[in-house]
Structures are given as C-alpha cells and as structure tokens.
C-alpha positions in Angstrom: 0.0 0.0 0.0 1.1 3.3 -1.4 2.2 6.1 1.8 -0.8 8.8 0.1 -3.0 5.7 0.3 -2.2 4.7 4.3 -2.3 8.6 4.9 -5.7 8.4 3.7 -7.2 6.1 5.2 -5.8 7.1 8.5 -7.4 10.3 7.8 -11.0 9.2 7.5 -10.7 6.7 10.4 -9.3 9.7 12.5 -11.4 12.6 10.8 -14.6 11.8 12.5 -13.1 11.9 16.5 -11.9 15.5 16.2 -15.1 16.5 14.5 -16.6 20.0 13.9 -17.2 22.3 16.7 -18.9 26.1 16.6 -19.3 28.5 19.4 -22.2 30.7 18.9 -23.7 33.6 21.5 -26.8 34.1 19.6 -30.2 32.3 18.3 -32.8 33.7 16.8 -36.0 32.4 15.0 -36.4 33.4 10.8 -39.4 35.5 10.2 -42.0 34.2 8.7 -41.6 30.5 10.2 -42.6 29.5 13.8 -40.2 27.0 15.0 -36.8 27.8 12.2 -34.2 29.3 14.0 -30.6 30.8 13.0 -27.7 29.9 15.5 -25.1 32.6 15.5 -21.8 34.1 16.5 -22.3 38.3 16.9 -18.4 38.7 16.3 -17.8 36.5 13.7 -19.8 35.8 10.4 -17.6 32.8 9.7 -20.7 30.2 10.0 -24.1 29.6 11.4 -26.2 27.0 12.2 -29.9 26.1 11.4 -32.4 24.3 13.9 -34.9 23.9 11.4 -37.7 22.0 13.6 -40.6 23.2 11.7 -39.8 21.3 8.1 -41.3 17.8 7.2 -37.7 16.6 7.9 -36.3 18.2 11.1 -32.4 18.9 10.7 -29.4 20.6 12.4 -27.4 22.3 9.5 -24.2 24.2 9.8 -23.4 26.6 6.6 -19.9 28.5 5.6 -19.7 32.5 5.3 -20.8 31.3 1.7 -24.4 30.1 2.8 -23.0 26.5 2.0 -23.8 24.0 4.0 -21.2 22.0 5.5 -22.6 19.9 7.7 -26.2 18.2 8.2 -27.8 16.4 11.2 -30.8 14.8 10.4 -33.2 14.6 13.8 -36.6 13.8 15.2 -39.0 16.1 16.5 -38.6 15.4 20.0 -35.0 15.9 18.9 -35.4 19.2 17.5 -37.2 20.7 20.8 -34.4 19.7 23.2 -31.7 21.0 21.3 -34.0 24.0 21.1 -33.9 23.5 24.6 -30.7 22.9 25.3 -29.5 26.0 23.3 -31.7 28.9 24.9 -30.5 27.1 28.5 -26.9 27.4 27.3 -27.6 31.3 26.0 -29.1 32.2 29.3 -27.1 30.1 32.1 -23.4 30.8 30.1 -24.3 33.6 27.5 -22.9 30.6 24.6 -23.0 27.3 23.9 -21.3 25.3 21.8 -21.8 23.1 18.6 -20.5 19.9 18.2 -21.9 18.3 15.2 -20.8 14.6 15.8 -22.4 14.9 19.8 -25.1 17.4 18.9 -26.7 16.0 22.5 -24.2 16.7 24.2 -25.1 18.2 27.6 -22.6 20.6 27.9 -22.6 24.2 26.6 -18.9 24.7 26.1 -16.8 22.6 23.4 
C-alpha cells in the first residue's frame, strides 16, 4: 500500500473523533416560520447553524460564510425541541454554547 494511500485512510478513520465544533452567542427564529431558527456568533460571520424543527424533515445544519452547508444532522422532532432547549439554557445560564456536530446531545454548553 502506497504512503498517500495509508495517509488516507488514517485520515478518515481519524477525521470523524476530532469532529466540527462552533461556538455561537446568539439564536434567533427566521421570520415568517414558527419554529426555524438561525444559530449565531455576533463577532464573527464565519458560519451559522440552522435548527430547522418546523420542516417535514427536522435537521441541524451548519453553513460556511458562503451560505454552503457544510454539515447536516438529520433529527426527530422530539429531537429538534431539546436542542431547542438545550440552546436557549446554554444562551441564558453561560451567554454561549457550543456546537459539536458529531455529539449534537451533548449536555454541555462549552466545546
């Protein structure tokens, strides 16, 4: 086996234990829906994330500064409502919270 080929591989067994983390201060719900809402840092436009529990599929989205999404967490209802949950207890105990999108249920609100 080739060295670009074992570097490769060790790089997709290892890419998903470091996963993606965001750190976000703000959430806010996008007129003209009742439960969509935009996840936010105030100081940086680098990303945002979408808790979209009002669609026929309920999802978790994270998009770049170029409105492209990078990652997507697929989720149930009940789903949807605690992290909704989760994320105004995080903005009101600590004033953030934290993203992680391979533990989105983690109970923390820092990374």
């Amino acid at each position: 086996m080739s060295t670009a080929l074992k570097v490769m591989v060790v790089s997709l067994i290892l890419l998903p234990a470091y996963g993606f983390q965001y750190n976000y201060n703000e959430i806010n719900k996008v007129d003209q829906y009742d439960a969509l809402f935009k996840i936010t840092n105030s100081s940086s436009q680098a990303n945002y994330t979408k808790l979209d529990c009002q669609s026929f599929i309920q999802k978790l989205d994270t998009y770049d500064k170029n409105d492209q999404r990078v990652y997507e967490n697929f989720i149930t209802v009940n789903e949807c409502e605690d992290l909704y949950f989760k994320f105004t207890r995080c903005l009101e105990d600590n004033g953030k919270l934290c993203i992680d999108n391979n533990n989105i249920f983690k109970f923390e609100c820092d990374c």
